[in-house]
C-alpha positions as CSV (number, residue, x, y, z in Angstrom):
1,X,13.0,-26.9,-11.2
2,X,11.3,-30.3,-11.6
3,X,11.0,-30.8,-7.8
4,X,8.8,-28.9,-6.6
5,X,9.4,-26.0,-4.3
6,X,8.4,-25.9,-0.9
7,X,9.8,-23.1,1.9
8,X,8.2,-22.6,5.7
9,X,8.2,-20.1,8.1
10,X,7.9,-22.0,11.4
11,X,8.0,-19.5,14.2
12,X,7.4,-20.1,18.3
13,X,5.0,-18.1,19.8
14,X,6.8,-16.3,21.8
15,X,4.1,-13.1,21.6
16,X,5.4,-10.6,18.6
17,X,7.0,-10.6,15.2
18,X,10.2,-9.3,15.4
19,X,11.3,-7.8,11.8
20,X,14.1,-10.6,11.0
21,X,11.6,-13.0,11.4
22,X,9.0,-11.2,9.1
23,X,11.5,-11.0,6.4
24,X,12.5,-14.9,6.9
25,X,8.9,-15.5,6.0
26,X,8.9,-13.0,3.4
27,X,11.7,-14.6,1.4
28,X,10.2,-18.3,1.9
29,X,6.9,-17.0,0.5
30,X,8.6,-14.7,-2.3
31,X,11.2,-18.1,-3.1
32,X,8.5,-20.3,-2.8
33,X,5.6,-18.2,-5.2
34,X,8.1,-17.2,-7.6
35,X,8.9,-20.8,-8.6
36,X,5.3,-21.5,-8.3
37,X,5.7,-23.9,-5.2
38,X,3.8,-23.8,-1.6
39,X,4.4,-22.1,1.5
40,X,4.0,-23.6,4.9
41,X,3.2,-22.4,8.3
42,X,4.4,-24.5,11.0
43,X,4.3,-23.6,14.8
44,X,6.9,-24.5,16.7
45,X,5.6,-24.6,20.7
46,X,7.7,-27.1,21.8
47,X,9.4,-25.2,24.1
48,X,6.5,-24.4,26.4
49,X,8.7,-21.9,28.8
50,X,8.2,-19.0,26.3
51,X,4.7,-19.9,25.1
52,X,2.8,-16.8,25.2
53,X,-1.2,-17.2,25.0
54,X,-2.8,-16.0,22.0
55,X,0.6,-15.6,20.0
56,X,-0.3,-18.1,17.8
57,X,-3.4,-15.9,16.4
58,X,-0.4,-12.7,16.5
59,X,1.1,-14.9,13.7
60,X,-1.5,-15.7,11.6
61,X,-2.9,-12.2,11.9
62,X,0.7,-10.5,10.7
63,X,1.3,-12.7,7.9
64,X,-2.3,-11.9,6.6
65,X,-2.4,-8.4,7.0
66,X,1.5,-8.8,5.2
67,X,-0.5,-10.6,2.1
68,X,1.6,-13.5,2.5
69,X,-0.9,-16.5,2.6
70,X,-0.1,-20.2,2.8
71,X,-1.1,-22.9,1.5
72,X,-0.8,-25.7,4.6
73,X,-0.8,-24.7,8.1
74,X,-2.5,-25.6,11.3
75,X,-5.9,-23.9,10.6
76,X,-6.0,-24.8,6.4
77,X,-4.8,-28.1,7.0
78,X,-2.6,-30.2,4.4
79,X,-1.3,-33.5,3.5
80,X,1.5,-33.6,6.2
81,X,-0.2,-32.1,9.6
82,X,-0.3,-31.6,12.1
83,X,1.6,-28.4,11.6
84,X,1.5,-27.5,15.0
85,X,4.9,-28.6,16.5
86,X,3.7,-30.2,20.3
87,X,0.5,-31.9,18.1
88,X,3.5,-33.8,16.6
89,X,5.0,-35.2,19.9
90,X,4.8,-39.3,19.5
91,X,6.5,-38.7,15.9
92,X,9.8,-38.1,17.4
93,X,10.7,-40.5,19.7
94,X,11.4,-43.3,17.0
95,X,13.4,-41.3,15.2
96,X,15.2,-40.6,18.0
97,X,15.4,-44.1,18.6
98,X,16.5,-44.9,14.8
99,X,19.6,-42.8,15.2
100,X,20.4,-44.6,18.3
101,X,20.4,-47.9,17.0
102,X,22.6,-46.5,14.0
103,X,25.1,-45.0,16.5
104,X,24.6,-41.3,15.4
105,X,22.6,-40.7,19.0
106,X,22.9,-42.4,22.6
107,X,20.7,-42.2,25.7
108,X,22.1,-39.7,28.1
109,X,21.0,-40.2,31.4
110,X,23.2,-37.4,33.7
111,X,21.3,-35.1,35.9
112,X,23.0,-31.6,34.5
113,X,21.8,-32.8,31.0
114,X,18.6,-31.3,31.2
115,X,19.3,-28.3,32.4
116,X,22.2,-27.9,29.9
117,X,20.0,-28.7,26.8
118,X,20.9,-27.0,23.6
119,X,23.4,-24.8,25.4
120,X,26.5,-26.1,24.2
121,X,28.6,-26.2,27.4
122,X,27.9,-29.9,27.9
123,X,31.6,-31.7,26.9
124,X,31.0,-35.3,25.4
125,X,34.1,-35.9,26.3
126,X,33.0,-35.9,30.1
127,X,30.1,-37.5,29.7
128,X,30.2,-41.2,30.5
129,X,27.0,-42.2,28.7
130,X,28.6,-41.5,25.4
131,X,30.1,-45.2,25.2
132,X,28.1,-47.1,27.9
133,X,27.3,-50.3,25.5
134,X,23.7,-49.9,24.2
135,X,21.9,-52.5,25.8
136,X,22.7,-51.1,29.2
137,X,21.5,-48.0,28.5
138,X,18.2,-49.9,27.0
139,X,18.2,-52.0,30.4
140,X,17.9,-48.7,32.3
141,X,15.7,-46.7,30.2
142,X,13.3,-49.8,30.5
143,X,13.7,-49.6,34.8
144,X,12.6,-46.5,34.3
145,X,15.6,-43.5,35.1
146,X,15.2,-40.6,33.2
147,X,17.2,-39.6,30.2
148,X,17.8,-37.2,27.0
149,X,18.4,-38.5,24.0
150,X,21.9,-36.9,22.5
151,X,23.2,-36.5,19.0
152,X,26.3,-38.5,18.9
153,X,29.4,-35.9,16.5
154,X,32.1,-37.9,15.4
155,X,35.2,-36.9,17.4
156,X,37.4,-36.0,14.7
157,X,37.0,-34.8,10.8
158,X,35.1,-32.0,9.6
159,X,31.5,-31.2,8.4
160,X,30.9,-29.3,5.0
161,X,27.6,-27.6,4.5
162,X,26.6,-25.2,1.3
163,X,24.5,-22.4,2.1
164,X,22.7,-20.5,-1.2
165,X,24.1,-17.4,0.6
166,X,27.6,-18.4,2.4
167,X,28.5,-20.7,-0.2
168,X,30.1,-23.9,1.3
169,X,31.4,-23.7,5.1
170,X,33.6,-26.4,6.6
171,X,33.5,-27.1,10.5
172,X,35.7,-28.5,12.6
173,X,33.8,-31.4,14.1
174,X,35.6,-31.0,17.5
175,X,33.8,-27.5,18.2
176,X,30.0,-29.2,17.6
177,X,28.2,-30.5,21.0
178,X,26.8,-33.6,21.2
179,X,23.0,-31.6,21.3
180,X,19.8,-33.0,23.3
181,X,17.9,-34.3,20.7
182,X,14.6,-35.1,23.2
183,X,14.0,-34.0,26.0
184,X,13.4,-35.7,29.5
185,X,9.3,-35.1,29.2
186,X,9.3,-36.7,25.6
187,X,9.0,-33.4,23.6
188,X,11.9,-32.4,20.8
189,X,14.4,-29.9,21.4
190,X,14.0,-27.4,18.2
191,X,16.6,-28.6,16.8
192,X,16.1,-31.8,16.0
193,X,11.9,-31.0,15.2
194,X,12.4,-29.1,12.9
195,X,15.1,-31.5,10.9
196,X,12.6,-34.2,11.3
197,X,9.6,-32.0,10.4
198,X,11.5,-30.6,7.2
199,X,11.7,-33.7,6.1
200,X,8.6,-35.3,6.2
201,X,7.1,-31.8,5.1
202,X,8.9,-32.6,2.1
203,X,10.8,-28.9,2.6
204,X,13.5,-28.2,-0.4
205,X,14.7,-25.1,1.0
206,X,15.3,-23.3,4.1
207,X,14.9,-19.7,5.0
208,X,16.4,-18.6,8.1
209,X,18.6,-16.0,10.0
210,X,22.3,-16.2,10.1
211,X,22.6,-17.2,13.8
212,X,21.5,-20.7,13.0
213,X,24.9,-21.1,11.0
214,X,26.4,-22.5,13.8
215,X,24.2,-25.5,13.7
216,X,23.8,-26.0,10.2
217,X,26.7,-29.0,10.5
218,X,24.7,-30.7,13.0
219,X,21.4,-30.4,11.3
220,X,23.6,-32.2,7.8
221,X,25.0,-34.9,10.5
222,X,21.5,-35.5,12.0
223,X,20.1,-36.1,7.3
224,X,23.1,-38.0,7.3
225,X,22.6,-40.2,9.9
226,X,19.5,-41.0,8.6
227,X,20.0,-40.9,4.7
228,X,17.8,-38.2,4.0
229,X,17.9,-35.6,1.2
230,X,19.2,-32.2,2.7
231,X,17.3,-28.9,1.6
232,X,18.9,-25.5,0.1
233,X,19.8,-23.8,3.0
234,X,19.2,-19.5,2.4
235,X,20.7,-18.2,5.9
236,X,20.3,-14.3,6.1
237,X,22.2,-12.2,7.9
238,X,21.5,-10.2,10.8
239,X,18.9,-7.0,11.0
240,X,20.9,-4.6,13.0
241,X,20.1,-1.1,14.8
242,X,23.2,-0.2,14.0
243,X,27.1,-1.4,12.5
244,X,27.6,-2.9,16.2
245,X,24.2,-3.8,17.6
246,X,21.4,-6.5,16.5
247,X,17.8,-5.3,16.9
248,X,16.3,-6.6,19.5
249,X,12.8,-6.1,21.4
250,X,14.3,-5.8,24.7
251,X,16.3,-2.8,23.6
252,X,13.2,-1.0,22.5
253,X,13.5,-1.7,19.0
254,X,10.3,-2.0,16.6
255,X,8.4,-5.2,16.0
256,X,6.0,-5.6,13.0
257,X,3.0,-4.7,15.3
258,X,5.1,-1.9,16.7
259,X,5.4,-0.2,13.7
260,X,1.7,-0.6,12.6
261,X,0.5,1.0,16.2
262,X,2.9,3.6,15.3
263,X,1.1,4.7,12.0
264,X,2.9,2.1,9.0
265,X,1.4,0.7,6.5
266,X,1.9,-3.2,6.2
267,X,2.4,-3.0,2.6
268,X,5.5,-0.4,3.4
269,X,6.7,-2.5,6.1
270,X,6.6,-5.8,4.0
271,X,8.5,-3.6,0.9
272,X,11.2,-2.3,3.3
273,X,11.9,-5.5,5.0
274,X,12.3,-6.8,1.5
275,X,15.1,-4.8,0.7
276,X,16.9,-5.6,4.1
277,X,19.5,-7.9,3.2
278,X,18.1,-8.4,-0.8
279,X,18.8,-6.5,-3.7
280,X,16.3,-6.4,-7.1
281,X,19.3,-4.7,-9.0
282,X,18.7,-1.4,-10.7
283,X,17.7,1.9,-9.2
284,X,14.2,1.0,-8.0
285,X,12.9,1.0,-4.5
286,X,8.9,1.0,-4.6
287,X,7.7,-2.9,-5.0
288,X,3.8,-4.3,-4.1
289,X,4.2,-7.7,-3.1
290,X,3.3,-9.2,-6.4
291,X,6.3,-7.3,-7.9
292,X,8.2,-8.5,-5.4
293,X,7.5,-12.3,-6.3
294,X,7.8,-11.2,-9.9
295,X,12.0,-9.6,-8.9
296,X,13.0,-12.0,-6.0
297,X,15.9,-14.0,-6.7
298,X,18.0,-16.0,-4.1
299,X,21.4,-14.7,-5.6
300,X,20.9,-10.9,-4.4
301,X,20.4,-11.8,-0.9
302,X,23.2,-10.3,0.9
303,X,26.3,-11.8,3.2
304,X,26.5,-8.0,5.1
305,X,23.9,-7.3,7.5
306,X,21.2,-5.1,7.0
307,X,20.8,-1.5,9.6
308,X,17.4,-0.8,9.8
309,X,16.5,2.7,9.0
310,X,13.4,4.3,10.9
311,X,14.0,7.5,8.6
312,X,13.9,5.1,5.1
313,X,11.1,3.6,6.4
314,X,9.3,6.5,7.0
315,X,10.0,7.6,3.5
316,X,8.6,4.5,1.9
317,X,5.7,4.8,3.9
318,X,4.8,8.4,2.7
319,X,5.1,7.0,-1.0
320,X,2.5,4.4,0.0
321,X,0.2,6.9,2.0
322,X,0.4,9.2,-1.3
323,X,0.1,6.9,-4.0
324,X,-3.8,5.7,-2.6
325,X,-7.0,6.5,-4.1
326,X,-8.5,9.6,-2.3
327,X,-11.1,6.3,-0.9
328,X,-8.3,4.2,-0.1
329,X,-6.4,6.7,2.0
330,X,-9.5,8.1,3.4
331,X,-10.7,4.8,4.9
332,X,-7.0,4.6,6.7
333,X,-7.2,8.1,8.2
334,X,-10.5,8.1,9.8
335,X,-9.9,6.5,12.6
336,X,-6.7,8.4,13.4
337,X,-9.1,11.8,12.6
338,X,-11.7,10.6,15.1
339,X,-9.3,10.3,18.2
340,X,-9.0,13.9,18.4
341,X,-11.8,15.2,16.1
342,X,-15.2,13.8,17.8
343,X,-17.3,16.6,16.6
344,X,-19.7,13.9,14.8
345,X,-21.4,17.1,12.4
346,X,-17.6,17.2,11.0
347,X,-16.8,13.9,8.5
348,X,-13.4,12.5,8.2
349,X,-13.7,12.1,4.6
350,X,-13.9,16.2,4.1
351,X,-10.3,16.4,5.9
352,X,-8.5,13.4,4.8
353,X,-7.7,15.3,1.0
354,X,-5.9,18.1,3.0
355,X,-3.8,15.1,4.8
356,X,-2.7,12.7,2.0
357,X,0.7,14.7,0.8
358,X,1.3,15.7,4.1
359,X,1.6,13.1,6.5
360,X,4.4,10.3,6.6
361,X,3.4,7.6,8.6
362,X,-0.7,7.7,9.9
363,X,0.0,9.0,13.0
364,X,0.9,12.6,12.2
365,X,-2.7,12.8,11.6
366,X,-4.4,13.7,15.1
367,X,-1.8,16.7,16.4
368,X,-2.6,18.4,11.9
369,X,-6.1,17.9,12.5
370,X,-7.0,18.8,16.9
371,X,-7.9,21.8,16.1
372,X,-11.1,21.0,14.0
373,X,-12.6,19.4,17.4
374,X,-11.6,22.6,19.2
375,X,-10.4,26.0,18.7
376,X,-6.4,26.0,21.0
377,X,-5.2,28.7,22.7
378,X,-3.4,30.7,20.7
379,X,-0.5,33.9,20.7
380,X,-1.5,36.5,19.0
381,X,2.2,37.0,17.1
382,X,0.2,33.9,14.5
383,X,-1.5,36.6,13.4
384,X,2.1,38.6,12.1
385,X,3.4,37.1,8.7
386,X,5.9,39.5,7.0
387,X,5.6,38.2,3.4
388,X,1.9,39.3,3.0
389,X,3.0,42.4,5.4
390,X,-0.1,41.3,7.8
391,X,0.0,42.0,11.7
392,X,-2.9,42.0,14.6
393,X,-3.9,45.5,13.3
394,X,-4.1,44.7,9.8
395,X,-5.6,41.4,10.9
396,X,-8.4,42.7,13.1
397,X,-8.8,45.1,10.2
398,X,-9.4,42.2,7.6
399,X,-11.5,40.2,10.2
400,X,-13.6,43.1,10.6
401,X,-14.2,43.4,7.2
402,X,-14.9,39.6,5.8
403,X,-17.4,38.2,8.5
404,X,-20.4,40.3,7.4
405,X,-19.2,38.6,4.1
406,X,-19.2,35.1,5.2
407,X,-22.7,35.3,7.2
408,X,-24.2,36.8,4.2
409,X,-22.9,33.8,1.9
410,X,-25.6,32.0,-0.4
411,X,-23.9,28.6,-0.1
412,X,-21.1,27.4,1.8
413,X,-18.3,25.4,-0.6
414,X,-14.5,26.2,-2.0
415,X,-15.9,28.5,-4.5
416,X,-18.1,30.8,-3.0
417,X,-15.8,31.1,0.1
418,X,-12.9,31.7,-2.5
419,X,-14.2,34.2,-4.4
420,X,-15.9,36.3,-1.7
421,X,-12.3,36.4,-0.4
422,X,-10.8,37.3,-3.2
423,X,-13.3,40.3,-4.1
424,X,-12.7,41.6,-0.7
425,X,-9.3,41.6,-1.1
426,X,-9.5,43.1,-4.7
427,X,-12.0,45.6,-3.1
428,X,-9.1,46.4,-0.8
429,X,-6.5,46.4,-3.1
430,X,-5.0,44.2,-1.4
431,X,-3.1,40.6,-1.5
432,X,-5.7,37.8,-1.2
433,X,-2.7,36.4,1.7
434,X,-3.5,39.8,3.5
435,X,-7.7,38.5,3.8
436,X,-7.0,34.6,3.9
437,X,-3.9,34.3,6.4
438,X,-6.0,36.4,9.5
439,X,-9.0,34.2,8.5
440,X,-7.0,31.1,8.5
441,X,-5.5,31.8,11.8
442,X,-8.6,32.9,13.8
443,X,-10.8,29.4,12.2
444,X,-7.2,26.9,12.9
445,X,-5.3,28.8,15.9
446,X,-2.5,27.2,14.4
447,X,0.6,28.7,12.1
448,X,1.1,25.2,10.1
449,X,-2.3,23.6,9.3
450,X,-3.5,20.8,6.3
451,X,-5.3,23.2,4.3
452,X,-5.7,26.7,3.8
453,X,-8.9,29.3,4.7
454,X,-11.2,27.7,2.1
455,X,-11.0,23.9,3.5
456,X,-10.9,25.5,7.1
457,X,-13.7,27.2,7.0
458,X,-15.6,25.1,4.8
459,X,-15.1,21.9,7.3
460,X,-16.0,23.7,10.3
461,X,-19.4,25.2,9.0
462,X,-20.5,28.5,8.9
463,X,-22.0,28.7,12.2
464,X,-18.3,27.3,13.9
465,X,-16.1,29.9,11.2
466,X,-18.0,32.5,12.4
467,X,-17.7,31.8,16.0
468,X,-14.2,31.4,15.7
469,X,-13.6,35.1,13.9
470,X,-15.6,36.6,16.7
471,X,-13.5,35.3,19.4
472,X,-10.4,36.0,16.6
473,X,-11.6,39.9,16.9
474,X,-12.4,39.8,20.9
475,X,-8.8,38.2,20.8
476,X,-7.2,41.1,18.8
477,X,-9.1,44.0,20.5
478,X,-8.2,42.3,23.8
């Protein structure tokens, strides 16, 4: 492409990232590194009703932690700031005015106007100010009566627009409102910022959801009107919960920061949003972000929309948890070992190798691990396991037999607590599983646990292992 390629993600700050947002901003940044052009962050707070205090840093914080970085926005600045939306106020009104004095807008000076902004229920053909003669309407805007400023849609004919994902869609212009273009207190309605903004951001192509469709014709009457380039548009479909119902927050469906508080990796989330509504080709699933920007094309971004799958999700996520360095995942687990494991003579790193293949998202971790803070209550039918034909006789039997062992231990790793194991057992003549499981259960009090009796006891210490196998044989001789 000789011109170069610039996309934007230009949310409101409304208080969390909802996952078809994320994935708008995903494909903007994918679109926009890909063809090496820039990405913009723009923040739209115009409407001030749903302004949400300290949403703004929520943005910035999930598109970082996402690896998706830009290269103008309110805080790194850029050739065409502000790029905060209500820092951009006095642009607007001459634009406004422009279209007005071409006869593509009029000043609207009814009372229900305001409150019917952007809503589409306002008919132009009811509204007299449509074709009150221009100087008039100047006369009273200059006395000082209150008005909107309202996109004027030809009465008749159609609107084509192209979409990269749609393909070309005609409208008939009788179904478009004439929309409020500004607003009574000066400030843009979003839809005509952000045509205005595109423009003199020098955007090329648009990323967005599918439910802006609906205005694309007004948005290609409004670069009409003023003579001005129109950018690709990329509209994606929907991000549903299921074949009949869009995700939304109200319903109790995830956000981005949702899903991270509930044990996710960003680098999962970003790869699974990816593949919401976009297709690499091929077999493969697994992509870092790089890869991404290496595969992403335009062309596999689907008309269908996507159901979110908490289950898929959860999948990826494992395959991200397991593919870490022993460092890497250790350093992610901690602090989901410490809520439950405070004993500070036991360190996180020692249990995080029993965790790494067996945990899906990060918080499975504290319910595998509770029992290294403290020993649970526990049935004494743990102690029964038919395949190594052990039960609390035979247990109390073997419990008996290996804690003189274990006190009497040079050194305390996997090694020596194997082998003395495994010579008692062979001094038995029995299976190791007939020593290790009545070991395991007295040091864990749990039947599933990360780890078998080696890790067990050689976390816990010798002084807490042998603790626990005394009150293990109090238990049993109950």
């Amino acid at each position: 492409m000789n011109q170069e390629v610039r996309t934007r993600f230009a949310p409101s700050p409304t208080g969390f990232m909802h996952l078809g947002g994320l994935r708008a901003a995903l494909y903007g940044y994918l679109f926009a590194r890909k063809n090496g052009g820039k990405f913009i962050l723009r923040i739209e707070d115009t409407d001030q009703v749903r302004f949400v205090e300290g949403a703004t840093e929520v943005i910035y914080d999930t598109l970082r932690r996402c690896g998706m970085n830009w290269d103008e926005g309110p805080d790194v600045g850029g050739p065409v700031g502000p790029y905060i939306q209500s820092q951009r106020k006095e642009l607007y009104l001459p634009y406004a005015q422009q279209l007005v004095k071409t006869g593509h807008a009029y000043y609207c000076f009814c009372e229900k106007a305001e409150s019917e902004e952007d809503s589409g229920e306002f008919d132009r053909a009811d509204d007299p100010c449509r074709d009150l003669p221009l100087e008039e309407a100047k006369a009273r805007v200059a006395a000082g009566e209150p008005y909107v400023i309202r996109q004027r849609i030809p009465k008749d004919g159609t609107t084509t627009f192209h979409d990269a994902s749609f393909g070309d869609i005609t409208v008939e212009n009788t179904t478009l409102d004439d929309q409020v273009l500004l607003k009574r207190d000066g400030l843009p309605t979003y839809n005509f910022a952000n045509v205005i903004d595109d423009h003199l951001m020098g955007i090329t192509h648009v990323v967005r959801g599918s439910e802006y469709l609906s205005s694309a014709p007004k948005y290609n009457l409004l670069y009409e009107g003023f003579g001005w380039e129109v950018p690709t548009y990329v509209h994606c479909s929907p991000v549903m919960r299921d074949a009949q119902h869009k995700m939304s927050k109200r319903h109790g469906d995830p956000s981005y920061e949702d899903l991270i508080a509930q044990g996710y990796l960003s680098q999962a989330v970003v790869n699974y949003v990816a593949l919401l509504g976009w297709a690499p080709g091929g077999e493969r699933e697994i992509y870092s972000l790089p890869e991404l920007v290496e595969a992403f094309d335009i062309k596999g971004i689907s008309k269908s929309p996507a159901i979110f799958d908490i289950d898929k999700l959860r999948y990826f996520n494992s395959e991200y948890l397991r593919a870490m360095t022993p460092e890497q995942f250790a350093a992610v687990a901690a602090p989901y070992i410490r809520q439950t494991v405070h004993n500070p003579a036991i360190d996180p790193a020692q249990i995080a190798p029993l965790l790494q293949q067996r945990c899906e998202v990060l918080t499975d971790i504290p319910e595998k691990v509770d029992f290294f803070d403290a020993l649970p209550e526990y049935d004494l039918a743990l102690y029964t396991n038919k395949k190594s034909k052990t039960d609390p006789a035979v247990s109390l039997e073997m419990l008996h037999a290996v804690r003189p062992l274990l006190a009497a231990l040079p050194t305390w790793d996997d090694e020596t607590l194997l082998a003395s194991m495994k010579e008692l057992a062979e001094r038995l003549e029995v299976k190791n599983a007939k020593v290790m499981w009545p070991v395991r259960i007295a040091a864990a009090g749990k039947l599933v646990t990360p780890g078998g009796a080696v890790e067990i006891c050689r976390i816990l210490g010798r002084e807490e292992t042998l603790r626990r196998i005394d009150a293990g044989i109090a238990k049993l001789e109950g």
